[in-house]
N, C-alpha and C positions, 0 to 999 in steps of 0.2 A: 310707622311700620305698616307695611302693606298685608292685608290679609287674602290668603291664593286656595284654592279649594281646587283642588287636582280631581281630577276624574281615572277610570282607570286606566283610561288609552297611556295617561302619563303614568300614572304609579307603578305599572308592570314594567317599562323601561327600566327600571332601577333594580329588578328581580330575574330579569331574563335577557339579554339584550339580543339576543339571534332575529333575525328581522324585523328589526327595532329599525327607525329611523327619528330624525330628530333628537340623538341620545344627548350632542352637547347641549341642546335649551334645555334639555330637561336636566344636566348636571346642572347650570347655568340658575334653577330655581332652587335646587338644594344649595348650592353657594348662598345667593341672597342668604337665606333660612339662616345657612350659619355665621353670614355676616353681620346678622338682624336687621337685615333688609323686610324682610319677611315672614308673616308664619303662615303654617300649613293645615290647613282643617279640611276632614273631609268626614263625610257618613258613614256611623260603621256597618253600613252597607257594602262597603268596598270592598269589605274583609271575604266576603261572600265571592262576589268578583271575581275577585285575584285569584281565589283558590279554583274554582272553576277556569280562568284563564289558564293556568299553570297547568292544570288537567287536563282540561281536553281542544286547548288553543297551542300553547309550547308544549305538551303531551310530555312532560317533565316525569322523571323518575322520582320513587319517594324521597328518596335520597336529594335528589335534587333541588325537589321542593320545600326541604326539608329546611337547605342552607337557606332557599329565598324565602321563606317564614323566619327564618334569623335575620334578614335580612329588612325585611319587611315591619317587622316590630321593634327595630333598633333607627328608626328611620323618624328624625325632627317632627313627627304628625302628632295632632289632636286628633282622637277618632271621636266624632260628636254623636250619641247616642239621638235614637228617633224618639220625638215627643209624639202627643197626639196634633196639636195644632200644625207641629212638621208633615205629618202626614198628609192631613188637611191640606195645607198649603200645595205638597208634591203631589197628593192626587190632581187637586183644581188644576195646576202647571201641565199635567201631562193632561187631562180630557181636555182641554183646550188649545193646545197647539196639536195634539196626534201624537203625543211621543211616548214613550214606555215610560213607567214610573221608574225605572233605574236610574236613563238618564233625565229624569226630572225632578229626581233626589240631588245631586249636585246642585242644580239650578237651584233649588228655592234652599238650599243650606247657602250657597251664594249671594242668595239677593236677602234671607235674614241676619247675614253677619255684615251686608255689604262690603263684599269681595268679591273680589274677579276671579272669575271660573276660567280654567287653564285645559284646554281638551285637545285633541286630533280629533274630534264627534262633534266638529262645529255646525255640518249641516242640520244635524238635531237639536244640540245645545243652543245654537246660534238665533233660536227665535225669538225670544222674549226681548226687546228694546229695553226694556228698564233693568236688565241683568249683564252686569259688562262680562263679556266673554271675548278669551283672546286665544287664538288654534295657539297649542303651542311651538309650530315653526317662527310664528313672529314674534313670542316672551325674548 
């Protein structure tokens, strides 16, 4: 079984889809998931994310956002709590390539479970060589 660490370019697909693109790969990972093709683990840093995404990115009413938090928590995911050594790791990850520790929290929960990271933020994502990362227009 394949282990896939979505980031949240993917994960809000599934909560909003109004200028979404990409939505069939990203059904396309939730089938695996329920085929047991796959499982899903991401940082529950995401939680954070999304809910800011939902706010002031699709500018969602409560109500709205309400259903995609029903939505969102009924959804095949492992949400992996931060360690200290995670930390560690996503700080070194983002001072050394330039990138934010958001998106270098995916990355290093990726490369410690050894999975492949699933983004539309490959230009950022996409720098570490020893971390398989796949944009999700190609999954």
């Amino acid at each position: 079984m394949n282990t896939l660490v979505i980031d949240t370019s993917v994960f809000v697909k599934w909560l909003s889809q109004n200028n979404e693109q990409d939505l069939e790969n990203a059904d396309k990972i939730l089938q695996d998931v329920k085929n047991g093709q796959a499982e899903l683990i991401v940082p529950e840093l995401i939680k954070y994310e999304v809910g800011n995404v939902l706010l002031k990115g699709k500018q969602l009413t409560p109500n709205q956002a309400h259903i995609s938090f029903g939505t969102a928590y009924s959804l095949p995911i492992t949400f992996i709590a931060d360690s200290e050594q995670q930390a560690k790791d996503t700080y070194s990850l983002a001072y050394n390539l330039g990138i934010n520790y958001y998106d270098a929290s995916f990355m290093s929960l990726a490369k410690q479970y050894n999975a492949t990271l699933v983004t539309n933020n490959i230009k950022h994502q996409g720098k570490d060589s020893t971390i398989k990362v796949v944009a999700l227009k190609d999954y």
